[in-house]
KOLZAKOL-816071 format. One record per residue (C-alpha): residue number from 1; residue in three letters; x, y, z. Coordinates in steps of 0.25 Angstrom, whole numbers, padded with zeros to 4 digits. Example, Ala and Ser with C-alpha at 12.3 -4.5 7.8 and 13.67 -1.06 7.14 Angstrom:
<recs>
- 1;ala;0049;-0018;0031
- 2;ser;0055;-0004;0029
</recs>
This chain:
<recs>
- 1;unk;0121;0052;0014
- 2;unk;0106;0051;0018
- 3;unk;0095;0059;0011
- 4;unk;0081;0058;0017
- 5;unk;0071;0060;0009
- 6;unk;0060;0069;0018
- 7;unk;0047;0079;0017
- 8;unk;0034;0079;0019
- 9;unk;0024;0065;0017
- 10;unk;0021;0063;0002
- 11;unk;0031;0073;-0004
- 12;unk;0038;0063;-0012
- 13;unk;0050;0058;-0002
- 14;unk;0049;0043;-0007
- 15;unk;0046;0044;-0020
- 16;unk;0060;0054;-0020
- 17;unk;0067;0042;-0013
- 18;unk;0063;0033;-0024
- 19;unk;0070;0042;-0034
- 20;unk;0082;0042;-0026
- 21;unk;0085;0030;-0023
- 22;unk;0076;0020;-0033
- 23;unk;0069;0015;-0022
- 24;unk;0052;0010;-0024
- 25;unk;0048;0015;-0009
- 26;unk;0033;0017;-0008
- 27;unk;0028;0031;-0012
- 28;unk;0014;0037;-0010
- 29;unk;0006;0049;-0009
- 30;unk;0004;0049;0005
- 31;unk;0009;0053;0020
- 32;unk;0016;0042;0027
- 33;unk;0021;0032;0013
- 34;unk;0035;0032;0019
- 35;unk;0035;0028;0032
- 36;unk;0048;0025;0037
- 37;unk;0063;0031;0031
- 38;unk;0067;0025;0018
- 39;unk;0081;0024;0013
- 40;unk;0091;0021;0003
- 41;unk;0106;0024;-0002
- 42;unk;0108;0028;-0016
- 43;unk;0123;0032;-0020
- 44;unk;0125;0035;-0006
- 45;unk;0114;0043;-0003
- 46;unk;0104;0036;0008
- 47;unk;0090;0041;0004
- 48;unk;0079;0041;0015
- 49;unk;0064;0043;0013
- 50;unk;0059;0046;0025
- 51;unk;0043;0048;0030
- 52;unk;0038;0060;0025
- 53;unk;0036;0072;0038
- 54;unk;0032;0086;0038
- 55;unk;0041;0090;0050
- 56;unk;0050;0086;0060
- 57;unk;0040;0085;0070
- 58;unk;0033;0075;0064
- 59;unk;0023;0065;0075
- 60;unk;0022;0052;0065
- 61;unk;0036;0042;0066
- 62;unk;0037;0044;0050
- 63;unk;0040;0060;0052
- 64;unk;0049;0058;0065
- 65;unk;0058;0046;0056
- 66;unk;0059;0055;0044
- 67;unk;0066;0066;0055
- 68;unk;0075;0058;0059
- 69;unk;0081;0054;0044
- 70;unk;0079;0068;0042
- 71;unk;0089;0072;0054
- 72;unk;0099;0062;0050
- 73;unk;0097;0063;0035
- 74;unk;0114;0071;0027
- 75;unk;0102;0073;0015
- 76;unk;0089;0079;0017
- 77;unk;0080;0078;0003
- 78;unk;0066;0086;0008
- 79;unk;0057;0080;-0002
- 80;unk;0044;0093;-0003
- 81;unk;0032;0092;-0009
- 82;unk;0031;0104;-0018
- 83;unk;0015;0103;-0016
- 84;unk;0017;0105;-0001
- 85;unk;0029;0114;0001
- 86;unk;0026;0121;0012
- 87;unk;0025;0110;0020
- 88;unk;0036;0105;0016
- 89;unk;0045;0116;0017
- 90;unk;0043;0114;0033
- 91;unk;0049;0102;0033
- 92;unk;0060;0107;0023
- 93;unk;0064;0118;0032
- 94;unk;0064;0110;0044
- 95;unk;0075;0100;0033
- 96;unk;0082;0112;0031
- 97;unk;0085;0116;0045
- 98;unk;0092;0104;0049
- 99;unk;0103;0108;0040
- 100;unk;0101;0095;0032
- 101;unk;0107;0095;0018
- 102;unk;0092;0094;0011
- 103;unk;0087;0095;-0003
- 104;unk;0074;0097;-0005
- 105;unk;0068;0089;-0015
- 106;unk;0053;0093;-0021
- 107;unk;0041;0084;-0026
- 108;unk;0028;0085;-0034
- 109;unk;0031;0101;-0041
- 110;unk;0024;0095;-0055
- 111;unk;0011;0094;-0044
- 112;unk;0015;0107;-0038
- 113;unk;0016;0114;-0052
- 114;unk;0003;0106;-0056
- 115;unk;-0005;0114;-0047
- 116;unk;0000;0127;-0050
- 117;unk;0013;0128;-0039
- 118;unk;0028;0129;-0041
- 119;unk;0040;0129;-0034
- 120;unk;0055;0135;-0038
- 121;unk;0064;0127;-0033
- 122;unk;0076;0134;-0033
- 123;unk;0071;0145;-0025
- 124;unk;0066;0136;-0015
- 125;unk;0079;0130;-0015
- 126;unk;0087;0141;-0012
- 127;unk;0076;0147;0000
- 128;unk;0079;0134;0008
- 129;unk;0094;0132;0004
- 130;unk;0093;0118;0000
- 131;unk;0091;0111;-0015
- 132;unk;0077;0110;-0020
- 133;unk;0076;0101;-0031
- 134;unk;0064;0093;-0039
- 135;unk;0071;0083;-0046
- 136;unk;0078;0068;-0042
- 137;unk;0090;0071;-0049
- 138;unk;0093;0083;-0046
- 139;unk;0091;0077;-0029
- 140;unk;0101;0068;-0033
- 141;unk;0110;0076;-0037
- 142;unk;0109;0086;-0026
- 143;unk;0110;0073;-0017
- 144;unk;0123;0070;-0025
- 145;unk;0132;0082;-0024
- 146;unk;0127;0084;-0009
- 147;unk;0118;0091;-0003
- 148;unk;0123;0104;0006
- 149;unk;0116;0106;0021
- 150;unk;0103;0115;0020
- 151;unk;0104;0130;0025
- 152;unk;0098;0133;0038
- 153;unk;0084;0139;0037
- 154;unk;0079;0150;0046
- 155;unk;0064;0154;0045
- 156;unk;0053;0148;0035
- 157;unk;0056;0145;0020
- 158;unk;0043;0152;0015
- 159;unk;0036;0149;0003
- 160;unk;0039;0159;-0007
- 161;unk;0031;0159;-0019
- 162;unk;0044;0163;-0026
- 163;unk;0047;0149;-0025
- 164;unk;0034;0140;-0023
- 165;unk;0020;0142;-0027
- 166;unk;0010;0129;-0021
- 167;unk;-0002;0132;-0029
- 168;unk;-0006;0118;-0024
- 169;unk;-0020;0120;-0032
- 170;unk;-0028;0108;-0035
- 171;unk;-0033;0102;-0046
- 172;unk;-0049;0100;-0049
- 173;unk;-0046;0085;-0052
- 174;unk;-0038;0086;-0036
- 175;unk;-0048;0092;-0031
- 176;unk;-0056;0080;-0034
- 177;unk;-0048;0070;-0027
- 178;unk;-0047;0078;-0015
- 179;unk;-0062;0080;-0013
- 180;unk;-0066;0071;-0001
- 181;unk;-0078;0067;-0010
- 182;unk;-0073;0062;-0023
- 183;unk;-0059;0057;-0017
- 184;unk;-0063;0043;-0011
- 185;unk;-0074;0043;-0024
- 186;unk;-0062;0044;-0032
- 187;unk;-0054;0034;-0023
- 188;unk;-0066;0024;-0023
- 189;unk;-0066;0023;-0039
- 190;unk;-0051;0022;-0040
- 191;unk;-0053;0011;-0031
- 192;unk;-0064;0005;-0040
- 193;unk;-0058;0008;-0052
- 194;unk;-0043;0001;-0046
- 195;unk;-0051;-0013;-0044
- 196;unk;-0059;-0011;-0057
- 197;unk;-0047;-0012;-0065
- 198;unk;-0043;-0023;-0055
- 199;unk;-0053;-0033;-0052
- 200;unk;-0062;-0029;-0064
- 201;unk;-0063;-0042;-0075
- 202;unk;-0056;-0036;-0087
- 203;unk;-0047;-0026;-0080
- 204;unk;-0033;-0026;-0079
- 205;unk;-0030;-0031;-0067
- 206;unk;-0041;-0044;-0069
- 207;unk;-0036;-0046;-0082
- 208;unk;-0021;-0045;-0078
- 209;unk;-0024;-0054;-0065
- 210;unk;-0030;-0065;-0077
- 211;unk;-0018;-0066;-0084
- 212;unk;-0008;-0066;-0073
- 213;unk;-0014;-0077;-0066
- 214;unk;-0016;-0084;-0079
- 215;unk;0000;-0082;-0081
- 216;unk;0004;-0086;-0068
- 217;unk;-0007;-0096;-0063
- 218;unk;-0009;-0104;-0075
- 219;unk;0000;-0102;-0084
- 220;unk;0013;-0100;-0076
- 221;unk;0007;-0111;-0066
- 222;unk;0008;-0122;-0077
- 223;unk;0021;-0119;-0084
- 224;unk;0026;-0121;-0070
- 225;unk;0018;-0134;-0069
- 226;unk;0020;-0138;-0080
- 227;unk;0037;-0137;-0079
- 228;unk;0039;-0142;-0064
- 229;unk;0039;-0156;-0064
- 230;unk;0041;-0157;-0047
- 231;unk;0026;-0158;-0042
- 232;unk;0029;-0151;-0031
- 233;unk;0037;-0141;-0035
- 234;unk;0026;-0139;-0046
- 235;unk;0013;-0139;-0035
- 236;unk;0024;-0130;-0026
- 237;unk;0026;-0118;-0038
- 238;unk;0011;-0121;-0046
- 239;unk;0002;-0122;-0034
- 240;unk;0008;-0116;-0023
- 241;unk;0017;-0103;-0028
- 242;unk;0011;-0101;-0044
- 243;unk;-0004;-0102;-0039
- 244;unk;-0004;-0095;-0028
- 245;unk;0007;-0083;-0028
- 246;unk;0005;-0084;-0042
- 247;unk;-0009;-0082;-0042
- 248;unk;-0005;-0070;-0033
- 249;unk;0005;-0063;-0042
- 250;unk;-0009;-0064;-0053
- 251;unk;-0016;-0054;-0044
- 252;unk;-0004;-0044;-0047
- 253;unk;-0012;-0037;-0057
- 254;unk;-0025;-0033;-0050
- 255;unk;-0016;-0029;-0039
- 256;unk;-0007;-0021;-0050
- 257;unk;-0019;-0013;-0052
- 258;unk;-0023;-0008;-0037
- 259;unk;-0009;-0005;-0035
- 260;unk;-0009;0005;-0048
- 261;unk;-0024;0010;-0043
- 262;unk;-0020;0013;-0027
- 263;unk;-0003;0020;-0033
- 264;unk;-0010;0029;-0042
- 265;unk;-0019;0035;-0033
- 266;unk;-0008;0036;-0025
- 267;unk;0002;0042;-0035
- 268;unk;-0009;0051;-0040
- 269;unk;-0011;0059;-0026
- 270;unk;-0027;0053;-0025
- 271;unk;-0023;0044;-0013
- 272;unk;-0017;0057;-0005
- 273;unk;-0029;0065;-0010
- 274;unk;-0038;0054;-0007
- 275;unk;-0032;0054;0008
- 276;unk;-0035;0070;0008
- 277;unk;-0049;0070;0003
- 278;unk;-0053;0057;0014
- 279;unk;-0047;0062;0026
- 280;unk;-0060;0065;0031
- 281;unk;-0067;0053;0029
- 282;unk;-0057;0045;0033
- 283;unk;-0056;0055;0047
- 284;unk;-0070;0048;0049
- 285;unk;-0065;0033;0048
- 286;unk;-0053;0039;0059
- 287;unk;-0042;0038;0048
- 288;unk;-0034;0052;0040
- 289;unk;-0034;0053;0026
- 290;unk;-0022;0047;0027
- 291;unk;-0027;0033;0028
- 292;unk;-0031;0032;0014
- 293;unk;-0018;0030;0010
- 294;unk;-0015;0019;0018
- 295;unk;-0030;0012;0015
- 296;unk;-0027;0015;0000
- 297;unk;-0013;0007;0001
- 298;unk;-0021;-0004;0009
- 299;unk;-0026;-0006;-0004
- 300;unk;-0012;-0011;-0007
- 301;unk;-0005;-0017;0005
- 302;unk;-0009;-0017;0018
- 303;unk;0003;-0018;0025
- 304;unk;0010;-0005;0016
- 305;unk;-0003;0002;0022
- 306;unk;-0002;0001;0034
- 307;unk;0013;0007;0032
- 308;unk;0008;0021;0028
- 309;unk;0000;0022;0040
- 310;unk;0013;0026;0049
- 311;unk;0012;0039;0042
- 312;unk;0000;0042;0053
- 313;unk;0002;0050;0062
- 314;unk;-0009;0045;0072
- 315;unk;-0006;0030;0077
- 316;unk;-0020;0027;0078
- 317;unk;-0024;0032;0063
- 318;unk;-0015;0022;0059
- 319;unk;-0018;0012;0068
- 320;unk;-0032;0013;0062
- 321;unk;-0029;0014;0049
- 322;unk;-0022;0001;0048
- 323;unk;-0033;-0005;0055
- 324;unk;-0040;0001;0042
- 325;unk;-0030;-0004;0032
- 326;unk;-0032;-0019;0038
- 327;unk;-0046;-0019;0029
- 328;unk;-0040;-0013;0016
- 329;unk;-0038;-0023;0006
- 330;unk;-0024;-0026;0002
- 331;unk;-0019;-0027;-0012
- 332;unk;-0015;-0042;-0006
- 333;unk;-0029;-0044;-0004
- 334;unk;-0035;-0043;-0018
- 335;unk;-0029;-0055;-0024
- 336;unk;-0036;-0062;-0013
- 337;unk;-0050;-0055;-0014
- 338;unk;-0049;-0060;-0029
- 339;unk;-0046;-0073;-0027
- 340;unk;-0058;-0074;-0019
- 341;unk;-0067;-0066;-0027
- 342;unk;-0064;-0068;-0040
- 343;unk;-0069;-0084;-0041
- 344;unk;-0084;-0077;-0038
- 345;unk;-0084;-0064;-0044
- 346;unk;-0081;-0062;-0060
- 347;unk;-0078;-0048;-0059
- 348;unk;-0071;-0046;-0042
- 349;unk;-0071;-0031;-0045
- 350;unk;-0082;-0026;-0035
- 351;unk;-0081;-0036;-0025
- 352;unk;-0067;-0034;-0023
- 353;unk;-0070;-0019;-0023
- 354;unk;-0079;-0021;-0015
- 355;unk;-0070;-0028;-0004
- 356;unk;-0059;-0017;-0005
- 357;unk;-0068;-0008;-0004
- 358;unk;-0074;-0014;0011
- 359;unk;-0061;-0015;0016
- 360;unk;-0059;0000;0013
- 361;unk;-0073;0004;0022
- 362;unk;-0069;-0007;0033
- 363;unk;-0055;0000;0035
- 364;unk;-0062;0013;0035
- 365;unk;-0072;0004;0045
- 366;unk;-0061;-0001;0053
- 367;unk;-0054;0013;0055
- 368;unk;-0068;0021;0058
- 369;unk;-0070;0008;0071
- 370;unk;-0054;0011;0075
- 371;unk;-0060;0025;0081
- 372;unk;-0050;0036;0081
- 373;unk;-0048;0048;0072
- 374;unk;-0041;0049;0060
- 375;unk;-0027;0057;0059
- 376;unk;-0024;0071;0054
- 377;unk;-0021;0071;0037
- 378;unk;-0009;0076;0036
- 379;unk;-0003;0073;0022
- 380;unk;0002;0079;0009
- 381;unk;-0009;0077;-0002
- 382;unk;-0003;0073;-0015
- 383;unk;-0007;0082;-0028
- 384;unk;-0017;0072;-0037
- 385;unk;-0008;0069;-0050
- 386;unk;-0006;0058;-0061
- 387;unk;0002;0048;-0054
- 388;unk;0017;0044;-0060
- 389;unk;0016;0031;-0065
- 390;unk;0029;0029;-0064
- 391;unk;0028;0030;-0049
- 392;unk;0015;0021;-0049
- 393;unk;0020;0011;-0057
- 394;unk;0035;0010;-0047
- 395;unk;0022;0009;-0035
- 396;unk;0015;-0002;-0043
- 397;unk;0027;-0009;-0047
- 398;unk;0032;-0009;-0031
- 399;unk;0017;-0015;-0025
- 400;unk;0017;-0026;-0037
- 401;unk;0031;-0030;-0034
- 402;unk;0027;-0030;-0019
- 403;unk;0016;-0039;-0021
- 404;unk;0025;-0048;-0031
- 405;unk;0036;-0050;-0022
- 406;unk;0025;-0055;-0010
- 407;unk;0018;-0064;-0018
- 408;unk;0031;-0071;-0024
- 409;unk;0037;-0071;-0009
- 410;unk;0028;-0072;0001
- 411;unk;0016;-0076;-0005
- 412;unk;0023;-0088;-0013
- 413;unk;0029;-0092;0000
- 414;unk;0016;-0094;0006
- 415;unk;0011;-0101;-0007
- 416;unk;0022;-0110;-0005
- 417;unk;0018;-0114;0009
- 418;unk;0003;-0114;0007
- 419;unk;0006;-0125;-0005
- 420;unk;0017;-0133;0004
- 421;unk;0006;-0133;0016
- 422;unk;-0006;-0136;0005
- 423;unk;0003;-0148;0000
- 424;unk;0009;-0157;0012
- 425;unk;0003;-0162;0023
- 426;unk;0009;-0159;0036
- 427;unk;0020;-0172;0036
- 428;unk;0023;-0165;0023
- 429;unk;0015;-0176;0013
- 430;unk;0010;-0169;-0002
- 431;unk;-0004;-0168;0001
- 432;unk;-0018;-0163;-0005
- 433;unk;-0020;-0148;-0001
- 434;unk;-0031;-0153;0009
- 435;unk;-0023;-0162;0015
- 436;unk;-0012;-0153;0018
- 437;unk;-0007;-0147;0032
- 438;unk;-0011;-0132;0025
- 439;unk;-0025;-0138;0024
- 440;unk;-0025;-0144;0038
- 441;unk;-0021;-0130;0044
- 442;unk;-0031;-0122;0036
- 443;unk;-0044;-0131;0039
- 444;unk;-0040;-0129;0054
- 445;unk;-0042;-0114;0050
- 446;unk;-0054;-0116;0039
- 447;unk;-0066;-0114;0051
- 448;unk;-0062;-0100;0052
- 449;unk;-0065;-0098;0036
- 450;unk;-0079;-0108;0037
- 451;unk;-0088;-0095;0039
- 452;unk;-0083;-0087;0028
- 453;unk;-0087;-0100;0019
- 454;unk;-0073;-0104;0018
- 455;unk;-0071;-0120;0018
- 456;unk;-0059;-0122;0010
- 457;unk;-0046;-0124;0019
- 458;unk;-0037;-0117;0008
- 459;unk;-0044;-0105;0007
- 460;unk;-0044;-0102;0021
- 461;unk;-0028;-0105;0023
- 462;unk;-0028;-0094;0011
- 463;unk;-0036;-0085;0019
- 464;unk;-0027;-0087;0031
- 465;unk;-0015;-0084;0022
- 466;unk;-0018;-0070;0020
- 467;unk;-0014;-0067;0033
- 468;unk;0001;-0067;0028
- 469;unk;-0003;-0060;0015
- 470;unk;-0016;-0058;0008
- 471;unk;-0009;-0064;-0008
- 472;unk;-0008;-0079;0000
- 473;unk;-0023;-0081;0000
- 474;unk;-0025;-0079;-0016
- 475;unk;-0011;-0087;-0016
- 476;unk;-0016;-0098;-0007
- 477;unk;-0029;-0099;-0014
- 478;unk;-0024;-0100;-0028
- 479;unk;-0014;-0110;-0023
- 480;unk;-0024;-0118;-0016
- 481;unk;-0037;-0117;-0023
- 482;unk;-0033;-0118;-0036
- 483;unk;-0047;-0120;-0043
- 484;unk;-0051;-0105;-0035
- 485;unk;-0058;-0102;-0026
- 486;unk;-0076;-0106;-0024
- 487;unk;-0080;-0100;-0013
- 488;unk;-0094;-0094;-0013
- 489;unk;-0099;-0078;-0013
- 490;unk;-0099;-0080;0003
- 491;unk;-0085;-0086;0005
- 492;unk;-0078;-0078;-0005
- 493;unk;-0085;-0064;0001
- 494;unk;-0081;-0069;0015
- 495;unk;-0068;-0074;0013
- 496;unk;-0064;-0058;0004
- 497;unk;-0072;-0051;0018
- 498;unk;-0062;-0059;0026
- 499;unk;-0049;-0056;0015
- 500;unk;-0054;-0041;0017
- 501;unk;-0055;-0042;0030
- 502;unk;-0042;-0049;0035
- 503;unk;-0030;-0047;0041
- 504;unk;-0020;-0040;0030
- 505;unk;-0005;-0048;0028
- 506;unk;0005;-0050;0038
- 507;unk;0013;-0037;0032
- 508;unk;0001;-0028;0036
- 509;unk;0001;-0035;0050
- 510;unk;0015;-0030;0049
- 511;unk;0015;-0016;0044
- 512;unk;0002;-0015;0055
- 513;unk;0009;-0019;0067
- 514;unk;0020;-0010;0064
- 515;unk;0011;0003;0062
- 516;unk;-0001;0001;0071
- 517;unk;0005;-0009;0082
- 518;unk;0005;-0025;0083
- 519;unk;-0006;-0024;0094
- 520;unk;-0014;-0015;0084
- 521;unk;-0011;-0024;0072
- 522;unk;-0017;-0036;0080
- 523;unk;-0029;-0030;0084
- 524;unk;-0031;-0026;0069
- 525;unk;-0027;-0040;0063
- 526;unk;-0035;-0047;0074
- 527;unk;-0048;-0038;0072
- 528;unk;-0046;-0038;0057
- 529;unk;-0047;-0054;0056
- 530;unk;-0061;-0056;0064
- 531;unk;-0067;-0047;0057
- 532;unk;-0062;-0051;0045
- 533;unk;-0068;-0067;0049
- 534;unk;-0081;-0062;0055
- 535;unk;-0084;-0053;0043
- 536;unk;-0081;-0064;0033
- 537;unk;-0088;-0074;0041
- 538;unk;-0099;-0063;0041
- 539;unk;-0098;-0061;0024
- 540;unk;-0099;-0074;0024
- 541;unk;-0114;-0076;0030
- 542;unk;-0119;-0064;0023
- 543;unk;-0115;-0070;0010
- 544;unk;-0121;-0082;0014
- 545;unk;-0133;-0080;0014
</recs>
């Protein structure tokens, strides 16, 4: 039996799915998070999670592939948003017409009821002839006895205050995050505070970072060292894999602490208020409300971002929005802007806000020079409530165990060549570093680096590195440059311009050619990276003087 999930954007379709079938799926408060069907059979029930669509008639590719499961679906489960029924209630008609078996399952009453609504769901049940329920238990064991076909409807299914009362009233404290004033203020300091507790000497994430990159690159290093007698072997696991995805895994952390910050404004509805209150400022940059969700979750991975643009309706708003996210800086990215400032700065906290910050007014830059006009917002704003933690720690736990299973696979692999290519020579004799073929291929390369103030051979090959993913360059430069990094104010400055401005990984060239077009991605890559050399080159002489 198949049982899709379906209802309008953001009425709580996947974090349902979830439930039924112990599944980790990404959830968020905005249109568009599910972008493609989604399945898996628990005791014979094959659940989909479909794109979220408010009619049949939909324009976008989500809404047309969440009407086909639909069409062929024995089990319909209409997830409603008791916030928006009305709305929903189209959809659920339209469900009920095509003499599907459906149930209809609904979300967010304790908001409804916060705000002064209700909803009887019995009545409601019997007026469209199929179950009503509010409870995952109780869906499952509907689900299990069978679920009959739903009676024809003729006419409207009106809104009888006998059985529903929206009294969808705001609170003052909402009114405050809706305001077009004080929601980017209120954004701006979570922001500040979010690197505060990062970056800043003392915090948690500083203070954590010290003692994991004491456990694992000192004191893990030299029990290994100290136990392997092989010295190859013991350069090989020391050198190449514990100091450089090692020193990585340190960074966890600081990165622990900016994905706690960007999921609960998420699970607290001040991203989907946010993305209300900006939509017309980000109208004036050629980009909807909408786009501050994908920006926000540039924040995190560039690639994932790029993703929630295919809930766009207009090709070229997407397309220029990902030619915004290009400049975000990823989470990737800020192990790397702390390896290079934190040698010269004490306390990193305000330049690297600084950076993050830059790359947030040059992607709004970059979509503002694209020309066009920004698409219609048409999304379901999220009430402002306490987040479950619950939730937000499942989320956390899912982005740290991403970011762990890269660095011990694919960033350990790279580790592992950088130190065979740093140690042999190329008819394969152990050599000195400098001898060796690496250091003969990345001098050839080094003149495109002399005007950023960058001599060293070993830090460009790590800046060439980040083009397959952003963690090699702090891997390669703890494995390399083992005493740190000295390069002076104007180096440092122009070498984080040119991390800020660079291509992202190859997973965002991916995700990008899939969503806005290979020939599209070229373009963006190609543009992206000469302005990225002639701005640092730039930084560089300015500094300089």
């Amino acid at each position: 039996m198949v049982a899709v999930l379906a209802g309008n954007p953001n009425a709580g379709k996947t974090t349902l799915f979830n439930s039924l079938t112990n599944s980790s799926l990404s959830t968020g408060n905005w249109h568009g998070v599910t972008t493609r069907p989604a399945y898996k059979t628990v005791k014979g029930i094959t659940f989909a999670d479909v794109p979220g669509m408010y009619s049949f008639d939909g324009f976008s590719m989500e809404e047309a592939s969440a009407a086909k499961e639909i069409t062929g679906a024995d089990v319909v489960i209409n997830v409603a948003d008791s916030l928006t029924l009305e709305s929903t209630l189209r959809l659920t008609r339209r469900i009920i017409s095509m003499n599907k078996s459906t149930v209809v399952y609904i979300t967010k009453l304790k908001q409804l009821r916060l705000r002064g609504g209700w909803l009887n769901t019995d009545l409601l049940s019997r007026m469209l002839g199929v179950p009503v329920v509010t409870d995952v238990k109780e869906l499952k064991k509907i689900l299990k006895n069978g679920v009959p076909p739903a009676a024809k409807q003729d006419g409207k299914i009106p809104l009888d205050k006998a059985y529903y009362a929206g009294n969808c009233s705001l609170h003052r404290a909402e009114k405050v995050f809706y305001n077009p004033v004080f929601a980017p203020i209120i954004f701006v300091l979570a922001v500040l505070l979010m690197f505060f507790f990062a970056f800043y000497k003392g915090m948690p994430g500083e203070f954590l970072k010290g003692l994991c990159e004491d456990l694992i690159c000192i004191k893990f290093k030299n029990l290994l060292a100290a136990n392997i007698t092989n010295a190859v072997l013991c350069s090989l696991v020391c050198d190449g894999i514990i100091s450089g995805a090692g020193g990585v895994l340190s960074f966890i952390p600081q990165l622990a602490v900016l994905y706690i910050f960007l999921i609960l404004l998420d699970e607290s509805g001040i991203m989907s208020a946010l993305s209300f209150a900006t939509d017309g400022i980000f109208q004036k940059v050629n980009l909807s409300g909408r786009a501050v969700f994908s920006l926000v979750s540039g924040f995190g991975c560039t690639a994932a971002a790029i993703i929630t643009t295919r809930g766009f309706t207009a090709k070229d708003a997407q397309k220029r929005t990902v030619a915004a996210l290009a400049y975000i800086p990823c989470g990737a990215k800020l192990p790397v802007f702390l390896t290079f400032l934190s040698p010269l700065f004490a306390n990193p906290f305000p330049v690297i806000s600084a950076f993050y910050f830059a790359g947030i007014a040059i992607s709004l830059l970059v979509s503002k020079l694209c020309g066009g006009r920004g698409e219609e917002l048409l999304s379901e704003v999220t009430p402002i409530g306490f987040p479950s933690l619950k939730r937000a720690s499942i989320k956390l736990c899912f982005y740290l165990k991403g970011f762990i299973i890269k660095v011990v696979t694919a960033v350990m692999l790279f580790c592992i060549i950088s130190w065979f290519l740093s140690s042999f020579t190329f008819t394969l004799s152990p050599c000195a570093a400098q001898d060796s073929m690496l250091a003969q291929i990345s001098r050839a390369l080094l003149p495109l680096f002399y005007p950023m103030g960058i001599t060293d051979w070993r830090i460009a090959y790590a800046l060439i590195t980040g083009f397959a993913a952003k963690e090699n360059i702090a891997a390669t430069i703890s494995q390399l440059l083992p005493e740190g990094l000295t390069l002076n104010l104007a180096a440092t400055v122009a070498a984080s311009t040119f991390l800020l401005l660079c291509p992202a990984c190859i997973s965002a060239f991916s995700a990008s050619c899939k969503e806005a077009g290979v020939l599209t991605t070229i373009k963006i890559f190609g543009v992206q990276l000469i302005v990225a050399f002639i701005c640092s080159y730039a930084v560089h002489f300015v500094f300089s003087l």
